[in-house]
C-alpha positions in Angstrom: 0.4 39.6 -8.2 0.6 38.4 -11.8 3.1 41.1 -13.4 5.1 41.5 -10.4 5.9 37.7 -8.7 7.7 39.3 -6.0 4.8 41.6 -4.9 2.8 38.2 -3.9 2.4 39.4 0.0 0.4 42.0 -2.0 -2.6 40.3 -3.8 -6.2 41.1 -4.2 -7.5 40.7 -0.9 -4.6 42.9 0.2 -5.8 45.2 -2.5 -9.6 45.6 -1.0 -8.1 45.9 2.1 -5.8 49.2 1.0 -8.9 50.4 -0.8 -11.9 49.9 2.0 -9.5 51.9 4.1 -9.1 54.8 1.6 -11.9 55.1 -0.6 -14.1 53.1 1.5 -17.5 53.8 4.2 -15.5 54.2 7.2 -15.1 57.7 6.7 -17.9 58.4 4.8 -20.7 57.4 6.9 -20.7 60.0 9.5 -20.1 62.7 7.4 -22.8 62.0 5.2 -25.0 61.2 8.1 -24.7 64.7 9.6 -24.7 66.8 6.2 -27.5 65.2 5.3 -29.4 66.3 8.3 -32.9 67.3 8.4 -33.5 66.5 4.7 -35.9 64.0 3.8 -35.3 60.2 3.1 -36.0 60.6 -0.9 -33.6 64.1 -1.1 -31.0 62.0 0.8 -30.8 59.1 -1.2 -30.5 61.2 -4.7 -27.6 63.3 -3.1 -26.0 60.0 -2.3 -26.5 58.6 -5.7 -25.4 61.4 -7.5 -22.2 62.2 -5.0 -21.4 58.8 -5.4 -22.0 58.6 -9.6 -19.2 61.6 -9.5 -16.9 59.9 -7.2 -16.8 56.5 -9.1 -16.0 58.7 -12.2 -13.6 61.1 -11.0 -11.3 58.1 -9.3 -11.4 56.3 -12.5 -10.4 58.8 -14.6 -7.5 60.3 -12.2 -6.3 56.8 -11.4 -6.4 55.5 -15.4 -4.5 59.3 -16.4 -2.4 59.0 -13.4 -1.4 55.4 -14.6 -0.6 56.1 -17.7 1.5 58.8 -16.8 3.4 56.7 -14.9 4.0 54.4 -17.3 4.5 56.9 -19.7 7.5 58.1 -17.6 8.5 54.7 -16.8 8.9 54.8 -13.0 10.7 52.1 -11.5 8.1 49.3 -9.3 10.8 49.9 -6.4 10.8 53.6 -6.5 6.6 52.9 -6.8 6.4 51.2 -3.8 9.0 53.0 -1.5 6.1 55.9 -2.8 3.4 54.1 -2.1 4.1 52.2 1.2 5.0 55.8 2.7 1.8 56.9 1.9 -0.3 54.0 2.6 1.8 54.0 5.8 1.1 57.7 7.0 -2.9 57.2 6.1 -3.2 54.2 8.0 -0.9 55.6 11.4 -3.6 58.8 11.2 -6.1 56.5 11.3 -5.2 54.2 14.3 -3.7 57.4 16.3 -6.3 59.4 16.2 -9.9 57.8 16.5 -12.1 60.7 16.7 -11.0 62.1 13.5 -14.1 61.0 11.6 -16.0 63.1 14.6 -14.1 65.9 14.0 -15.1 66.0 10.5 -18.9 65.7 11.5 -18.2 68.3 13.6 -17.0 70.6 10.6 -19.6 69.5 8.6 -21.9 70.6 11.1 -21.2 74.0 11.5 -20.9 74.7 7.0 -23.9 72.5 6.0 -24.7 73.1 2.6 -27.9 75.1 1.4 -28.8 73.1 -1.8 -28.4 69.7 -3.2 -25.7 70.6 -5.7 -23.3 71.9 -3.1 -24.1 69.3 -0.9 -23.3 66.8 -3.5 -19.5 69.0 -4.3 -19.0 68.6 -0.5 -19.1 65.2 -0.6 -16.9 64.2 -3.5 -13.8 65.0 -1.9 -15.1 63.2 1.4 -15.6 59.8 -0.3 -12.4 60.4 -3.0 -9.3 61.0 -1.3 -5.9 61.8 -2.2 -4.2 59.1 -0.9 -7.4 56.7 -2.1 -6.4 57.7 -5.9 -2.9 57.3 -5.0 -3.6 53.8 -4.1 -5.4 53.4 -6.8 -2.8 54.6 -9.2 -0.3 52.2 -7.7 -2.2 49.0 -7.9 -3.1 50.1 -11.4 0.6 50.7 -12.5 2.2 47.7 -10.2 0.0 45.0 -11.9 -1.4 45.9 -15.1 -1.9 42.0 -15.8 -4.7 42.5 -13.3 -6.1 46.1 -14.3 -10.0 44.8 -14.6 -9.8 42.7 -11.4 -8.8 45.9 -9.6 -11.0 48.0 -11.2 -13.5 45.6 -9.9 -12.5 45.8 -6.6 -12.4 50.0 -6.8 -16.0 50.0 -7.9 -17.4 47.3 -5.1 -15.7 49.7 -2.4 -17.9 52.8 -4.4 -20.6 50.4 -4.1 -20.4 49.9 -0.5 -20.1 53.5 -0.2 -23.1 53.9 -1.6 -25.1 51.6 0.1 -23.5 53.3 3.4 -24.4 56.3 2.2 -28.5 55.3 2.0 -28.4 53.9 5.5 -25.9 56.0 7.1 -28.2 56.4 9.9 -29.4 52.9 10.8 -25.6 52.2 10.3 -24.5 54.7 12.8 -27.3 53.8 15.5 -26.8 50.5 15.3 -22.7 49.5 14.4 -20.9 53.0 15.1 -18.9 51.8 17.5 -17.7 48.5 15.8 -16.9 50.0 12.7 -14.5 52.3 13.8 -12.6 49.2 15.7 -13.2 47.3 12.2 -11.5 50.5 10.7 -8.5 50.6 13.5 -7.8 46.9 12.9 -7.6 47.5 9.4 -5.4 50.1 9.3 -2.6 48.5 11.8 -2.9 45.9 9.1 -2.4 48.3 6.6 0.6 49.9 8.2 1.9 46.6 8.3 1.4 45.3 4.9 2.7 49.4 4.1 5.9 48.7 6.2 6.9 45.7 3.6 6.2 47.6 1.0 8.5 50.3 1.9 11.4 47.3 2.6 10.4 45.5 -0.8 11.1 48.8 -2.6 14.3 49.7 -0.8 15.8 46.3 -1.5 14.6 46.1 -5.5 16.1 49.6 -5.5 19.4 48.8 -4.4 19.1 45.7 -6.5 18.1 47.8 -9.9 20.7 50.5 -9.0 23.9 49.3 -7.2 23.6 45.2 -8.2 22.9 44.0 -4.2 21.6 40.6 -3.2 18.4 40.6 -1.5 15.6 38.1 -1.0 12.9 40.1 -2.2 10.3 37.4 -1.0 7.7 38.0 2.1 9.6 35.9 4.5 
């Protein structure tokens, strides 16, 4: 990436990838799908737009404050992505160990469906807008602040897919359930991957910083 030459086996595509994972309709679909059940078409689609108008708004702000923050305290890139890759890495394992999560969750979902629109919108915030999605996030915006608008491109096309997965959660679900939860277990082993050299980047640019060692910091 621009600010950070040695983080070039982490580039934009990479940067999609790490956010379709975390913020994106994988997990969202289903959950939606069943909280969503037995209201009509028209109620449906306003609870997604207006779940998904709070979620675009409340990553942006934590990400852009959690940014600045780090900045602010000037954190090291290594000790950012020794942080990062261990989280990325630990999302992404869940993910391709245990399939039936997103299941589970409709399962939950299920048995505490929400009695009006405005909870059911509160119950989904924190479905589509994870944790670890705002850590991401954070990171990306803090690694490569030469790129800040790109990313925050790339953050609000992965809301926008949530959205329209949101509106045709179950046409989705009938028709691709299946393949998108083997799309979203490919994806993460790529993740834990691309998470994996993350971690190794920021151990050697660590020991480089702190105790003067002699890495090459590149991909291969």
């Amino acid at each position: 990436m621009s600010t950070s030459p040695n983080l070039a086996f982490i580039g934009l595509p990479e940067v999609f990838t790490f956010f379709f994972i975390m913020l994106g309709p994988l997990h969202t679909i289903a959950p939606f799908a069943t909280l969503t059940t037995g209201r009509s078409q028209a109620q449906s689609r306003m609870v997604a737009l207006h779940a998904m108008g709070l979620a675009t708004l409340t990553v942006l702000l934590a990400s852009l404050f959690g940014s600045a923050i780090l900045v602010k305290w000037h954190v090291a890139v290594g000790e950012l992505a020794v942080a990062g890759g261990i989280v990325f890495f630990l999302v992404a394992l869940r993910i391709v160990l245990d399939p039936y999560s997103q299941s589970s969750h409709a399962s939950e979902a299920t048995a505490q469906a929400p009695s009006s629109a405005s909870e059911l919108t509160r119950k989904l915030v924190p479905i589509i807008v994870t944790p670890w999605g705002i850590a991401a996030v954070i990171f990306f915006l803090t690694v490569d602040s030469d790129q800040r608008w790109q990313i925050i491109a790339i953050l609000i096309g992965v809301m926008a897919l949530d959205l329209l997965a949101m509106l045709f959660a179950r046409q989705i679900l009938r028709v691709l359930g299946f393949p998108l939860q083997l799309l979203g277990t490919v994806l993460s082993v790529l993740q834990v991957a691309l998470s994996v050299e993350l971690v190794v980047f920021g151990i050697k640019l660590v020991a480089i910083q702190r105790f003067g060692a002699h890495f090459p910091l590149g991909s291969s």
